[in-house]
N, C-alpha and C positions, 0 to 999 in steps of 0.2 A: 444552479443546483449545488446545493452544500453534501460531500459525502463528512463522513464524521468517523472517524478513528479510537476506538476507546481501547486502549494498551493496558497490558500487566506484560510488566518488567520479570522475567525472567533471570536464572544464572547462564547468559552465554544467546540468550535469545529473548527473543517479544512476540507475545501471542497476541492477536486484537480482533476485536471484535468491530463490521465496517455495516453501517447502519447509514441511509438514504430518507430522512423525512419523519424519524424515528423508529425504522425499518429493521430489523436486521434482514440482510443481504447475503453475507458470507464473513467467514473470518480471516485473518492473515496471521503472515508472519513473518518476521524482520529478524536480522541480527542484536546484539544489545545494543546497549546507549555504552557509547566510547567517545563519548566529550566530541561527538558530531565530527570524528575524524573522517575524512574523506574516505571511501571502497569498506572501512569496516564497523561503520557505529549504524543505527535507526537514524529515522529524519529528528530532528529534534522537535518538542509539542511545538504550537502555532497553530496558523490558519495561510494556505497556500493555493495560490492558483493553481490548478490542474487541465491541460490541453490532452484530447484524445491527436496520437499525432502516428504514424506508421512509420516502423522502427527497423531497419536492415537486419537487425538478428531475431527482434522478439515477436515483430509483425505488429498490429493494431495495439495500441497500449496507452499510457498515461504519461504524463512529463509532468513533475511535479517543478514549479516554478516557486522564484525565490527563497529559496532556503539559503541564510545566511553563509558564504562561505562554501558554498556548494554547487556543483552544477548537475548537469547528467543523472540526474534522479526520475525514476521510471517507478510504476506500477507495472507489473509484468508479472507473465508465467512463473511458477516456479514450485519446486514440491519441497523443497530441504535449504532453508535459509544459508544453512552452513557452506556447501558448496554451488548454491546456486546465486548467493546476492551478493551483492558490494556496493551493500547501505541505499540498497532498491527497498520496494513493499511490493510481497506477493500476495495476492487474494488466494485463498484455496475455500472450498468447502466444508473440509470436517480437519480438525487438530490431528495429529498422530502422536504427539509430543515432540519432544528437543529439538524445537524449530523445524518441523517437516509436517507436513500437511498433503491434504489430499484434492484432485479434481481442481487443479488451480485454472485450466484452460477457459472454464464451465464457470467458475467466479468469476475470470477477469468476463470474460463474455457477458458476462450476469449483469455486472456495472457497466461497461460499455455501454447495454443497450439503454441502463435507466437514464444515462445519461441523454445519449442523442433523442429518447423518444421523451425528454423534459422540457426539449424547444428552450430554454435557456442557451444564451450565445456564454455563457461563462459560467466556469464553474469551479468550486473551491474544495480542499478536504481539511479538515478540522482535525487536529491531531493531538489526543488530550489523556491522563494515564485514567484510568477504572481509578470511580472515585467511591 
């Protein structure tokens, strides 16, 4: 199952749009693009393996695999990119603006389930700016 990530770059933050099949699903939001510095930039575009994996702090969640230079990259909870990530991606439901969002629990759950109930053993997120 391919999710798909459609970004608009922000000043200080990215808001994006996460679409399943050409779905939309829910939106997110990331910190900005910082030249893919480790705890404080977004994932950089690509295309990335993604495992649902159970996480000691966030619970059920995402592990974004191979990103250049990067490891520990999580889809997870989170309401306010600024204080809650460190070059994660949170799914939320609805925007609020300046990197914080709403109902993230409810998103990530949203994906989780289109995931396992796709019967795919592998699955990828497509990470690309609003074109």
């Amino acid at each position: 199952m391919l999710l798909e990530l459609q970004r608009l770059y922000r000043d200080g933050w990215t808001d994006g749009m996460i679409f399943i099949q050409g779905i939309l699903l829910c939106r997110s939001i990331e910190l900005g693009w910082a030249n893919n510095e480790r705890n404080v930039s977004c994932v950089p575009e690509g295309v990335y393996p993604v495992v649902i994996i159970q996480h000691p702090k966030f619970g059920e969640c995402l592990r974004v695999d191979g990103v250049k230079g990067r490891s520990g990259i999580l889809i997870h909870v989170a309401n306010d990119a600024r204080k809650e990530l460190r070059g994660c991606i949170a799914p939320v439901f609805s925007l609020t603006g300046n990197g914080r969002g709403q109902y993230s629990k409810l998103a990530l759950g949203y994906i989780v389930e289109n995931l396992k109930r796709s019967g795919d053993r592998e699955h990828f997120i497509k990470i690309k700016k609003v074109s």
